[in-house]
C-alpha positions as protocol buffer text, in pm:
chain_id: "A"
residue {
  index: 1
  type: UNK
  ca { x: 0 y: 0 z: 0 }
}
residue {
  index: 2
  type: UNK
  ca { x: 156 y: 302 z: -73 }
}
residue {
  index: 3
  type: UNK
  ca { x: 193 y: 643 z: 200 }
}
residue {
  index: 4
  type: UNK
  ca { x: -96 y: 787 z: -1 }
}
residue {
  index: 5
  type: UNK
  ca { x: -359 y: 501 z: 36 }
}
residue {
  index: 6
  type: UNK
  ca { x: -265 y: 486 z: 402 }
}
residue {
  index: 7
  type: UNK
  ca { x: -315 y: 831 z: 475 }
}
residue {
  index: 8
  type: UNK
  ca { x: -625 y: 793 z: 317 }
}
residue {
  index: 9
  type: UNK
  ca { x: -744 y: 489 z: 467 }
}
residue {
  index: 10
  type: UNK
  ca { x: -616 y: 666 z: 810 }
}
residue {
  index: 11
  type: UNK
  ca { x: -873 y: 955 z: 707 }
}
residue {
  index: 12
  type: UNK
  ca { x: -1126 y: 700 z: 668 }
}
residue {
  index: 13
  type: UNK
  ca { x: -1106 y: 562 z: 958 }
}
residue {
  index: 14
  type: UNK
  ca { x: -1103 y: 882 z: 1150 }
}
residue {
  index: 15
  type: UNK
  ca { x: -1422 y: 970 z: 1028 }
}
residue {
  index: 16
  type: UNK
  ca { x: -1574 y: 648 z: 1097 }
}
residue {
  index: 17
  type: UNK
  ca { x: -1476 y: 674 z: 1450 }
}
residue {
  index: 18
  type: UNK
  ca { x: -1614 y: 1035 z: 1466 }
}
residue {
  index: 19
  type: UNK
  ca { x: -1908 y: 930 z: 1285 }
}
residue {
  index: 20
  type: UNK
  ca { x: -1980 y: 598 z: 1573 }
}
residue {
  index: 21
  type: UNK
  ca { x: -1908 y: 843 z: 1848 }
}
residue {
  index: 22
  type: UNK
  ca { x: -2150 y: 1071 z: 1726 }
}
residue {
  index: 23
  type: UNK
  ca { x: -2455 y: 788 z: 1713 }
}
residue {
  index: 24
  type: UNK
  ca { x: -2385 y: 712 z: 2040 }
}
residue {
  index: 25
  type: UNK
  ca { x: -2363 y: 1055 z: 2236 }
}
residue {
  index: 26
  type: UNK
  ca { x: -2709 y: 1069 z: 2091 }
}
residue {
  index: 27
  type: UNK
  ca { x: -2850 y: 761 z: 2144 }
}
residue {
  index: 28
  type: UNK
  ca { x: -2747 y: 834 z: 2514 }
}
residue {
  index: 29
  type: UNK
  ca { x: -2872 y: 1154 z: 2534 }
}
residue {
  index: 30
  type: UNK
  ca { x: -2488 y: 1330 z: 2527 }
}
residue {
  index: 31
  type: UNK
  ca { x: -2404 y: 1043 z: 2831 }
}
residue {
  index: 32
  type: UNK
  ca { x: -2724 y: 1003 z: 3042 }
}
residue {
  index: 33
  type: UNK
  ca { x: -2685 y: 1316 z: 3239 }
}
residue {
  index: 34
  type: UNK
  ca { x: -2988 y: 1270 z: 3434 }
}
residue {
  index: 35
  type: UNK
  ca { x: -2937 y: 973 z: 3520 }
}
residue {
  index: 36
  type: UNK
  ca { x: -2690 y: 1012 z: 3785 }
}
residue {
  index: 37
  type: UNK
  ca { x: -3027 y: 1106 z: 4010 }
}
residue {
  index: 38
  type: UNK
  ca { x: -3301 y: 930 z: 3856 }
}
residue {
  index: 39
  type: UNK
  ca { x: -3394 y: 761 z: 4155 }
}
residue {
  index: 40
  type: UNK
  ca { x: -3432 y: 1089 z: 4349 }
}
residue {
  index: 41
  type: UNK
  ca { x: -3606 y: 1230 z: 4062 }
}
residue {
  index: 42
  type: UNK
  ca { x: -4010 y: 1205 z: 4082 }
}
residue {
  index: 43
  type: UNK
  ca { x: -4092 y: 1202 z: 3674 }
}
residue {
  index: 44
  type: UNK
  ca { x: -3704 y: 1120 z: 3516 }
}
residue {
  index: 45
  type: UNK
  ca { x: -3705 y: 1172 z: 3156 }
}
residue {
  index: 46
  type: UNK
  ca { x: -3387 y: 1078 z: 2893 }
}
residue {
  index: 47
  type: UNK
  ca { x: -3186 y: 1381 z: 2773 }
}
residue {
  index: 48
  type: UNK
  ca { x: -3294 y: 1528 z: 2457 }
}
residue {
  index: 49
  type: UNK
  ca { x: -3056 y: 1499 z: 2138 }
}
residue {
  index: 50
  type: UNK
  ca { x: -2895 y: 1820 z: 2187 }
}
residue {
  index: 51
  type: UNK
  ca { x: -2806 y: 1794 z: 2574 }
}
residue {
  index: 52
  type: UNK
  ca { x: -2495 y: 1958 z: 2684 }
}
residue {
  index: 53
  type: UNK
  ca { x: -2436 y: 2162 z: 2425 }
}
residue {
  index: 54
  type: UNK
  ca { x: -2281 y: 2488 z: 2580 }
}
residue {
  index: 55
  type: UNK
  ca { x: -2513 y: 2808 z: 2629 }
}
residue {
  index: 56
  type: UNK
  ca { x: -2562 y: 3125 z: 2803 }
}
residue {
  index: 57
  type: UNK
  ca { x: -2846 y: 2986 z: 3073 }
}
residue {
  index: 58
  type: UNK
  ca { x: -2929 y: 2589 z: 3247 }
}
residue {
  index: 59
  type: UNK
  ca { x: -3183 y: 2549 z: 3456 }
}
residue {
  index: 60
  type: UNK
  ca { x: -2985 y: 2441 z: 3767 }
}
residue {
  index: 61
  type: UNK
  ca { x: -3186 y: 2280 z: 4037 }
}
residue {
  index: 62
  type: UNK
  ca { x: -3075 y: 2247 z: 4423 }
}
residue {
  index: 63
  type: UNK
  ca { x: -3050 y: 1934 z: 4562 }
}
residue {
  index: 64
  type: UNK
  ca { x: -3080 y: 1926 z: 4933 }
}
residue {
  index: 65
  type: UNK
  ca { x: -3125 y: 1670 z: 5213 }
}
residue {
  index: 66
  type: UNK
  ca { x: -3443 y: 1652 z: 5353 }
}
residue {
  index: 67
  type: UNK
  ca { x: -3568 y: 1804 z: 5704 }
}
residue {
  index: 68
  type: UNK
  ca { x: -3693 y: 1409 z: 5744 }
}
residue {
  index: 69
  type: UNK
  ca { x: -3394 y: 1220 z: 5621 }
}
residue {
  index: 70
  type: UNK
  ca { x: -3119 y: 1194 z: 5386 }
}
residue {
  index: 71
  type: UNK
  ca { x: -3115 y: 1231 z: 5033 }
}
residue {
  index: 72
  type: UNK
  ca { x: -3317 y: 962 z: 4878 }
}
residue {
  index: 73
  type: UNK
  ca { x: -3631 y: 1061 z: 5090 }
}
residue {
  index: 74
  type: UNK
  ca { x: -3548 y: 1379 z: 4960 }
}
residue {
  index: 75
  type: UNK
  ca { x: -3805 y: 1659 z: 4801 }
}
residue {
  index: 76
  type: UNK
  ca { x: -3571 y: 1859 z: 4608 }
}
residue {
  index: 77
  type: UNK
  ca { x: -3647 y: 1663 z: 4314 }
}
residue {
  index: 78
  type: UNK
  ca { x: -3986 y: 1646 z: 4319 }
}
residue {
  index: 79
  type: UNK
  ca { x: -4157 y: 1708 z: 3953 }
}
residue {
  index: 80
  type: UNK
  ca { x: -3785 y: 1704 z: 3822 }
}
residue {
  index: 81
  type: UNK
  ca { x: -3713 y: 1625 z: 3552 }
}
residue {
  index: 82
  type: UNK
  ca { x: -3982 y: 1687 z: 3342 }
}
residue {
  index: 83
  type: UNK
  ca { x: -4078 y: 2029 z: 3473 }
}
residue {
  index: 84
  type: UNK
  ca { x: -3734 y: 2172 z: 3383 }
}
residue {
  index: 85
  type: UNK
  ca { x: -3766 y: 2063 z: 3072 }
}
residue {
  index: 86
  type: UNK
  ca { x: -4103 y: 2161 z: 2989 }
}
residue {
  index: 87
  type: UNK
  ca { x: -4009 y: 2522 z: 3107 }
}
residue {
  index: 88
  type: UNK
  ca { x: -3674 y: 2546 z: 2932 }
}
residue {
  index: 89
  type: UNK
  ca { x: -3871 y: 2466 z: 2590 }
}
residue {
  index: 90
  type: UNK
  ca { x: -4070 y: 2755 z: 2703 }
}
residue {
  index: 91
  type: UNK
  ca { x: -3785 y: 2990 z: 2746 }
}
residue {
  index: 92
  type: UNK
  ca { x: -3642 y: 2917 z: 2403 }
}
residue {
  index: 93
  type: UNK
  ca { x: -3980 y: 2960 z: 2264 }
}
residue {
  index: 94
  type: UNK
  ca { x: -4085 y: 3280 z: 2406 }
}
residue {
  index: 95
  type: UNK
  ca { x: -3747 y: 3484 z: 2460 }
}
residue {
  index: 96
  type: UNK
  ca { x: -3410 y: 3541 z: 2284 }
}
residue {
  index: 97
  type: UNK
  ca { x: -3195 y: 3365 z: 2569 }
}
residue {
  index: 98
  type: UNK
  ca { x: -2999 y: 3073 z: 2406 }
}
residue {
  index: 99
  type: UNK
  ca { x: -3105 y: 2821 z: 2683 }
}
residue {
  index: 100
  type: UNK
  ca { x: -2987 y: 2470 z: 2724 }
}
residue {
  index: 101
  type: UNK
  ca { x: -3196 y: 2185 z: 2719 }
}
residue {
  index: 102
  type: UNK
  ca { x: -3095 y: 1941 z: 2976 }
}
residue {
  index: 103
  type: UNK
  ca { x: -3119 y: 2068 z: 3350 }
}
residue {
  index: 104
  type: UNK
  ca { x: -2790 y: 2104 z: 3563 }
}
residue {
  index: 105
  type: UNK
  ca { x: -2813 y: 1934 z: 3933 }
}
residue {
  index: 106
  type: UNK
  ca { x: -2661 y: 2178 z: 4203 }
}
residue {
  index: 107
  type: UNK
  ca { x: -2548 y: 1924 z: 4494 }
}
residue {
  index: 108
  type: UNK
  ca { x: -2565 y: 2169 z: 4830 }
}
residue {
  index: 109
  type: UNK
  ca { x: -2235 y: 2034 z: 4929 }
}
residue {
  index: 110
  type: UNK
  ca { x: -2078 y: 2136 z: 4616 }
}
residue {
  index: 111
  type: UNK
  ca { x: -1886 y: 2471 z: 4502 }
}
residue {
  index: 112
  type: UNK
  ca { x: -2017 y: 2434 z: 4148 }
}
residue {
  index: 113
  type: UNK
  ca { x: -2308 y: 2630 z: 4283 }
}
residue {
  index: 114
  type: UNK
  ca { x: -2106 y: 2901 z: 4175 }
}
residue {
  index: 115
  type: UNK
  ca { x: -2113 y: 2832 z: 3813 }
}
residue {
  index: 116
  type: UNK
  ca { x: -2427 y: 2917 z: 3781 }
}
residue {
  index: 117
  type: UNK
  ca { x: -2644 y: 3257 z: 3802 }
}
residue {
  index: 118
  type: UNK
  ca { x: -2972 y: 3124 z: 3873 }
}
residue {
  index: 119
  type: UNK
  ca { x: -3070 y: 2844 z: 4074 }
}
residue {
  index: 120
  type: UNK
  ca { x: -3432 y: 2678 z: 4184 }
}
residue {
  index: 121
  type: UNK
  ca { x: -3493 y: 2453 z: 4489 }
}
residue {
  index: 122
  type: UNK
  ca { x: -3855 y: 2293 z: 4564 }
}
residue {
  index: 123
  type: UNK
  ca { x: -4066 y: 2178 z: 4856 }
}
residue {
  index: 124
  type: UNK
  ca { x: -3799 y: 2391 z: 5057 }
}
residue {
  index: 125
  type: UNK
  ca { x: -4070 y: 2342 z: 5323 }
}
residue {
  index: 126
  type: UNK
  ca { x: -3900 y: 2022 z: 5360 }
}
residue {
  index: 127
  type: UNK
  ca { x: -3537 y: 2121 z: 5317 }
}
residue {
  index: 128
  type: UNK
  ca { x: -3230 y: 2134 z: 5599 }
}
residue {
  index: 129
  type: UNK
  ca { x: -2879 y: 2272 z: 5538 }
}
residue {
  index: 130
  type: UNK
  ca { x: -2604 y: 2236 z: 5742 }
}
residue {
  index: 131
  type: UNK
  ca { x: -2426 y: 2555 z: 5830 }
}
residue {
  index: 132
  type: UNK
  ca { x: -2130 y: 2510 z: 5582 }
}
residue {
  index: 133
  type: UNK
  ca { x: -2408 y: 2493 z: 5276 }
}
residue {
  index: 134
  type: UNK
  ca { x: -2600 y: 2764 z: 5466 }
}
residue {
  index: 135
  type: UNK
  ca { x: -2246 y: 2954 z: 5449 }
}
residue {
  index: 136
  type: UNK
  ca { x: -2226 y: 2827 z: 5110 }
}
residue {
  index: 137
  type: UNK
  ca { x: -2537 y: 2952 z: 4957 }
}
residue {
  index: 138
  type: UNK
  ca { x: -2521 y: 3301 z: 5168 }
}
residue {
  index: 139
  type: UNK
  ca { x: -2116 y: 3321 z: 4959 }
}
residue {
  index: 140
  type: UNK
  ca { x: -2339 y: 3279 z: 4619 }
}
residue {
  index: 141
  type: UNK
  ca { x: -2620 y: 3504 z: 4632 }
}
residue {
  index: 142
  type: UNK
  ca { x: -2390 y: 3795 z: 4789 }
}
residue {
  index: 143
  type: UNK
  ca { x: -2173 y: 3736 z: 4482 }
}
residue {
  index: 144
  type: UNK
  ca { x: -2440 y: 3761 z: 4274 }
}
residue {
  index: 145
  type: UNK
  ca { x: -2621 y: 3452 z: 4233 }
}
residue {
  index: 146
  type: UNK
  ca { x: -3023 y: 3424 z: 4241 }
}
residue {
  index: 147
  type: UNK
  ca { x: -3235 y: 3175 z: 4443 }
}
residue {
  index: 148
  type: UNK
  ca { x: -3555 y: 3079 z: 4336 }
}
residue {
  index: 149
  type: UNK
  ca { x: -3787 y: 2865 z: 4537 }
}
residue {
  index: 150
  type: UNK
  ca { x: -4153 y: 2738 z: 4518 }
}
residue {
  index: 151
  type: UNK
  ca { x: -4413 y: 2468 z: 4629 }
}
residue {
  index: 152
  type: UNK
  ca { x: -4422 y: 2507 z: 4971 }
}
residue {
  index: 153
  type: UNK
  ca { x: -4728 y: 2534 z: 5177 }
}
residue {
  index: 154
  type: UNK
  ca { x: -4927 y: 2652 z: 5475 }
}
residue {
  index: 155
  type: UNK
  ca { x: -4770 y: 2750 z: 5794 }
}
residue {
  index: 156
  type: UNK
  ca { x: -4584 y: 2490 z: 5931 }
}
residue {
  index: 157
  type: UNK
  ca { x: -4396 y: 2448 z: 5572 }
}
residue {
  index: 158
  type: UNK
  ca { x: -4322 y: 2843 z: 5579 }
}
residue {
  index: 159
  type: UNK
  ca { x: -4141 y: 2757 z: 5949 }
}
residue {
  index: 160
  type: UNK
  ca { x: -3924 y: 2447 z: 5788 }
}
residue {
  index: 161
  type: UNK
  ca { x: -3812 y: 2716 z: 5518 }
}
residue {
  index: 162
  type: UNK
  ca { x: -3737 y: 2990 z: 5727 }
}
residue {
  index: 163
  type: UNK
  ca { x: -3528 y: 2776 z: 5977 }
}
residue {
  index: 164
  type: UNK
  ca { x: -3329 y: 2706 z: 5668 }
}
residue {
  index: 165
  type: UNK
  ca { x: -3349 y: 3099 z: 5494 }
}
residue {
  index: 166
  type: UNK
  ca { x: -3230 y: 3222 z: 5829 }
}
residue {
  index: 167
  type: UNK
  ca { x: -2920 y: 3016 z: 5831 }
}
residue {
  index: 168
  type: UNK
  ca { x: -2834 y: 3174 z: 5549 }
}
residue {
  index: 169
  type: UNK
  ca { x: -2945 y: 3572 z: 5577 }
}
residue {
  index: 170
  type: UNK
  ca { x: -2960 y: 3571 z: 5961 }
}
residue {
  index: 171
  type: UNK
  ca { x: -2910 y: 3959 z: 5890 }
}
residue {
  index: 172
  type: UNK
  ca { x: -3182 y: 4026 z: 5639 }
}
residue {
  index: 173
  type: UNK
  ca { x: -3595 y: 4018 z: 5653 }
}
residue {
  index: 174
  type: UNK
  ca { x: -3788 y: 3842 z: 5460 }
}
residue {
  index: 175
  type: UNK
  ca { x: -4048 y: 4121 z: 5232 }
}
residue {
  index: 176
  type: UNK
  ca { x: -4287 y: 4148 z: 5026 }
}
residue {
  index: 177
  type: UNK
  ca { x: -4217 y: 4210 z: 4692 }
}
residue {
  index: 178
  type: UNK
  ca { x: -4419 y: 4510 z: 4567 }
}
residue {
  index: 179
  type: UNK
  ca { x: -4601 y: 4517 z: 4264 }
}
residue {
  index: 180
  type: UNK
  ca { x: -4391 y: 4777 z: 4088 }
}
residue {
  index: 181
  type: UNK
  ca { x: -4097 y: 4556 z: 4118 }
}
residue {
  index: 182
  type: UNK
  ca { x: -3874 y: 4517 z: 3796 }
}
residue {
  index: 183
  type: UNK
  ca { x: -3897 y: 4124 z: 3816 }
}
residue {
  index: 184
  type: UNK
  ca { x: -4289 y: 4134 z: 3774 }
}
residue {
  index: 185
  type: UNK
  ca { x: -4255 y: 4386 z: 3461 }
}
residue {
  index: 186
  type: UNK
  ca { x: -3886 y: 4277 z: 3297 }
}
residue {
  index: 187
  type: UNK
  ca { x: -4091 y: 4119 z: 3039 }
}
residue {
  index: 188
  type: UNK
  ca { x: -4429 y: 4039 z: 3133 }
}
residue {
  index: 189
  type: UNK
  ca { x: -4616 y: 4281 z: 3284 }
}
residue {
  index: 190
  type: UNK
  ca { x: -4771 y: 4093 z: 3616 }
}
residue {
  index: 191
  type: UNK
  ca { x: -4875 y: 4336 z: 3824 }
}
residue {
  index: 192
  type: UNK
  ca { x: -5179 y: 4109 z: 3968 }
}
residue {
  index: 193
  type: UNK
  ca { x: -5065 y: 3735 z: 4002 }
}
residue {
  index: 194
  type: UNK
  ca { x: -5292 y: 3469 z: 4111 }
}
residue {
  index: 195
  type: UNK
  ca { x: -5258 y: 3153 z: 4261 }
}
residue {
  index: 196
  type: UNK
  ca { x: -5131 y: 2880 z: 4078 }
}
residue {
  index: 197
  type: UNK
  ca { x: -5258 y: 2548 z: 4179 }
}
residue {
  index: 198
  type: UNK
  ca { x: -5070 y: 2207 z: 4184 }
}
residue {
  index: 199
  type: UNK
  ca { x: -5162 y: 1921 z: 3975 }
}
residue {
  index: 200
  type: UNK
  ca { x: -5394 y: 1832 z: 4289 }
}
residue {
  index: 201
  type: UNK
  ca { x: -5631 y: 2070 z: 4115 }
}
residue {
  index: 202
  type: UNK
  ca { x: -5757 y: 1815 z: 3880 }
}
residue {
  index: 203
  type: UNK
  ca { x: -5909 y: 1611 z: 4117 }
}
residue {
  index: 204
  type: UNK
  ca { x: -6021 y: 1812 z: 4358 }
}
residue {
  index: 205
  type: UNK
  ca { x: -6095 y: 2171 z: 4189 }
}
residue {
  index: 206
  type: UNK
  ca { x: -5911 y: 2317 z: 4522 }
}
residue {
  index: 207
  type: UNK
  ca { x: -5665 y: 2610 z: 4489 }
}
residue {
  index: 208
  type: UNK
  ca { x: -5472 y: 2541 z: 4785 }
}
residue {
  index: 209
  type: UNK
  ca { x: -5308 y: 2301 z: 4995 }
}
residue {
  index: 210
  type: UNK
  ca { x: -5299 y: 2258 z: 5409 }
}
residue {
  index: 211
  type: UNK
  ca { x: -5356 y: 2629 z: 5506 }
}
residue {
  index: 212
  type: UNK
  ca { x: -5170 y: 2816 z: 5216 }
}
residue {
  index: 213
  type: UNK
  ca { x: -5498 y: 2992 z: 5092 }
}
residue {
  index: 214
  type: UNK
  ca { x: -5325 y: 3290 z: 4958 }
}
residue {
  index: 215
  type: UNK
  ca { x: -5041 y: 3339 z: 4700 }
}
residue {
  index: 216
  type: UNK
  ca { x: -4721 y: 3496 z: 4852 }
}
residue {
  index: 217
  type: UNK
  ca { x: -4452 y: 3676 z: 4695 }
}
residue {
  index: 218
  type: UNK
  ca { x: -4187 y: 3733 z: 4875 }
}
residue {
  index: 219
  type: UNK
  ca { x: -3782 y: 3780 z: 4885 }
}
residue {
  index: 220
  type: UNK
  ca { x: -3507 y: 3876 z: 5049 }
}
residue {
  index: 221
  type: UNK
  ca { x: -3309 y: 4186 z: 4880 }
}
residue {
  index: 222
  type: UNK
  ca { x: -2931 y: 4282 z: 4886 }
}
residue {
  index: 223
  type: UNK
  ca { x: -2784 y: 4607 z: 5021 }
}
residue {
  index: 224
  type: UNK
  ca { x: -2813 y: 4782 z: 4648 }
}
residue {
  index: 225
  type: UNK
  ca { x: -3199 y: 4660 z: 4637 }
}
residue {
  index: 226
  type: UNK
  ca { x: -3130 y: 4367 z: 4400 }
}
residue {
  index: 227
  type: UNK
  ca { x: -3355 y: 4089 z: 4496 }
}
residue {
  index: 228
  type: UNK
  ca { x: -3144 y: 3757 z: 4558 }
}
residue {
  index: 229
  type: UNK
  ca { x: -3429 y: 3541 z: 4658 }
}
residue {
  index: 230
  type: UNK
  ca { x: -3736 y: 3521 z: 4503 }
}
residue {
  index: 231
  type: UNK
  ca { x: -4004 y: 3277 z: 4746 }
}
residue {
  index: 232
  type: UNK
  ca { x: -4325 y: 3163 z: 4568 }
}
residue {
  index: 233
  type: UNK
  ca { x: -4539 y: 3044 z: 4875 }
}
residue {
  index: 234
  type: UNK
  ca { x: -4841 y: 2879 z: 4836 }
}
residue {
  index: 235
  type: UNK
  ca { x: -4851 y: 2843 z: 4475 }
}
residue {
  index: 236
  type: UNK
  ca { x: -4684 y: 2548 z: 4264 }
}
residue {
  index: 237
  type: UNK
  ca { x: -4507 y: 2677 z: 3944 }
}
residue {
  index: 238
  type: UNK
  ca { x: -4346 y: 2327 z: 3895 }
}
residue {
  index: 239
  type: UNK
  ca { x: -4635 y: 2109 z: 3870 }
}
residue {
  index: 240
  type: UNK
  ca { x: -4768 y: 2422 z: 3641 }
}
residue {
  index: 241
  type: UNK
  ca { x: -4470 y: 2343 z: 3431 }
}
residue {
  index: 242
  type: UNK
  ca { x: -4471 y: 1905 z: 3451 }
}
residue {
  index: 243
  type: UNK
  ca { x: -4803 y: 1911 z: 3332 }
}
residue {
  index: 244
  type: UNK
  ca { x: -4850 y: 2176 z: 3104 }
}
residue {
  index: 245
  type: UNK
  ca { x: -4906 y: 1887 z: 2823 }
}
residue {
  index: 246
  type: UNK
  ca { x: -5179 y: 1797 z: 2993 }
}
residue {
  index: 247
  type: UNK
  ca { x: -5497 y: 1843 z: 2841 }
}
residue {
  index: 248
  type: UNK
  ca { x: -5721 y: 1794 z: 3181 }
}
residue {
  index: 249
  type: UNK
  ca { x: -5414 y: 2080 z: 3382 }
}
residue {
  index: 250
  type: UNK
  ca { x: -5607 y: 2448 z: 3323 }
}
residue {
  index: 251
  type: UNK
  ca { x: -5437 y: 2617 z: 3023 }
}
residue {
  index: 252
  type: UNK
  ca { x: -5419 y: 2956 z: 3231 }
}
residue {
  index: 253
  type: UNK
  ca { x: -5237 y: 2812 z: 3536 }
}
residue {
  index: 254
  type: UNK
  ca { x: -4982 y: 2670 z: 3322 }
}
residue {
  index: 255
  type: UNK
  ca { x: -4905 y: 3007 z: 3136 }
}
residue {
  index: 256
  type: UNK
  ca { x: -4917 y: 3220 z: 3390 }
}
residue {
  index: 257
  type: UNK
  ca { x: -4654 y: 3008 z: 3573 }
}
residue {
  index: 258
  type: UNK
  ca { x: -4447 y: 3003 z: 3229 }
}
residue {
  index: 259
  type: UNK
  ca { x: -4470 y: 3404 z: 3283 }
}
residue {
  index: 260
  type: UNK
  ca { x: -4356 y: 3432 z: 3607 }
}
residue {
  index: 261
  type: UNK
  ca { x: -4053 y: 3211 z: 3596 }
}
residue {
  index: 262
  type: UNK
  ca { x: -3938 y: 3343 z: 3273 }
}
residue {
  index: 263
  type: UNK
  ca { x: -3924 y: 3702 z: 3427 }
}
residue {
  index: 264
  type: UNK
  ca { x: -3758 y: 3542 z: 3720 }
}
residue {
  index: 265
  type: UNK
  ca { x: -3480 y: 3392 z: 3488 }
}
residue {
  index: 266
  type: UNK
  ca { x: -3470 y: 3724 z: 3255 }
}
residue {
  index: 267
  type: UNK
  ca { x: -3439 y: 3941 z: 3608 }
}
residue {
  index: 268
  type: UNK
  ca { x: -3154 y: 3707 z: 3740 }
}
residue {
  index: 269
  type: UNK
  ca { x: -2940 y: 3736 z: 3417 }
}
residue {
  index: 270
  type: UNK
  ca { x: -2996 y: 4154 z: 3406 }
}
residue {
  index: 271
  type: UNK
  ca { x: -2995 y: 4256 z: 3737 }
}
């Protein structure tokens, strides 16, 4: 064989090699990433085709231990994955930002919280940090990281999350956020928000759950008024988002929680 048929058949093979690695990243779904926590994850769902592939925003979800024990009986990963993913095809849909598709998983033990500028944690009526993630998290929002948390319920819920919130801002109150904020108007304009019901709706036609009968909006802002956490109380936004393909989930519920978190993400990437 001469040097040039060699090279050639060196190209070849190259490309063939290229070409099988290919098939498989997407037959895996660009190497499983979800499955790493599938069995923490209430509704796991493969990674689509184009997982990985870099971009300016992830939905990054915190996962936490639970108030009642360890990770597996966990709630941070309750409608995950399926509501990340149904919201992040929103976001590409209805705004500019070049969003990936595939969710990141924030461990609260973990410095790679600081790789990324918004983060969401769920059921945090159930969650416990220790005081180095406490530390941890209160390092990341003061360096300008967003928290974003929602499906919690009721009184005794709101006491489980505050425990937690005042490990990490023992210095700041928890407010209000007033309707003339920038992250109800930074693209939608939601100056009257109502309460969006989990998928519990369905069957019973209630609005609430325990004793959370009326929507809360709420945060915690930063010395220069920048809000750093952003508390949804007494609504569900990620059951809004799971079951948005669902023909028997109301159509409004599931856009107005589309709305809000989009103007959450846009407000955490300009502000």
């Amino acid at each position: 064989m001469s040097v040039r048929m060699r090279r050639k058949a060196t190209a070849l093979g190259i490309v063939f090699l290229v070409v099988v690695a290919s098939a498989l990243a997407l037959q895996t779904g660009g190497g499983q990433h979800w499955s790493k926590y599938a069995d923490e994850m209430q509704n796991p769902a493969p990674d689509p085709p184009d997982a990985g592939e870099p971009s300016e925003y992830a939905f990054a979800r915190l996962r936490y231990r639970s108030a009642y024990g360890g990770w597996r009986r966990s709630s941070w990963g309750t409608d995950s994955n399926k509501a990340e993913q149904h919201f992040v095809s929103g976001v590409r849909r209805l705004t500019r930002i070049n969003a990936r598709s595939n969710e990141e998983v924030i461990d609260a033990d973990s410095d790679d919280v600081f790789n990324w500028p918004w983060l969401y944690a769920v059921e945090v009526g159930h969650w416990s940090l220790n005081e180095s993630q406490a530390k941890r998290l209160r390092t990341y929002l003061d360096r300008g990281g967003f928290l974003m948390v929602d499906d919690f319920h009721g009184t005794q819920e709101w006491a489980v999350f505050m425990a937690g919130l005042q490990q990490i801002f023992p210095d700041r109150p928890v407010t209000d956020i007033p309707d003339d904020d920038a992250i109800f108007h930074v693209l939608y304009n939601l100056e009257k928000r109502g309460q969006v019901p989990g998928a519990q709706f369905v069957r019973s036609h209630r609005m609430y759950e325990r004793d959370g009968y009326e929507p809360k909006w709420r945060g915690v802002y930063d010395d220069k008024g920048r809000l750093v956490v952003a508390i949804v109380h007494n609504s569900d936004l990620g059951d809004a988002w799971e079951w948005a393909d669902d023909p028997n989930y109301p159509e409004p519920f599931a856009s107005a929680a589309y709305r809000i978190g989009i103007n959450y993400v846009l407000y955490a990437m300009t502000h």
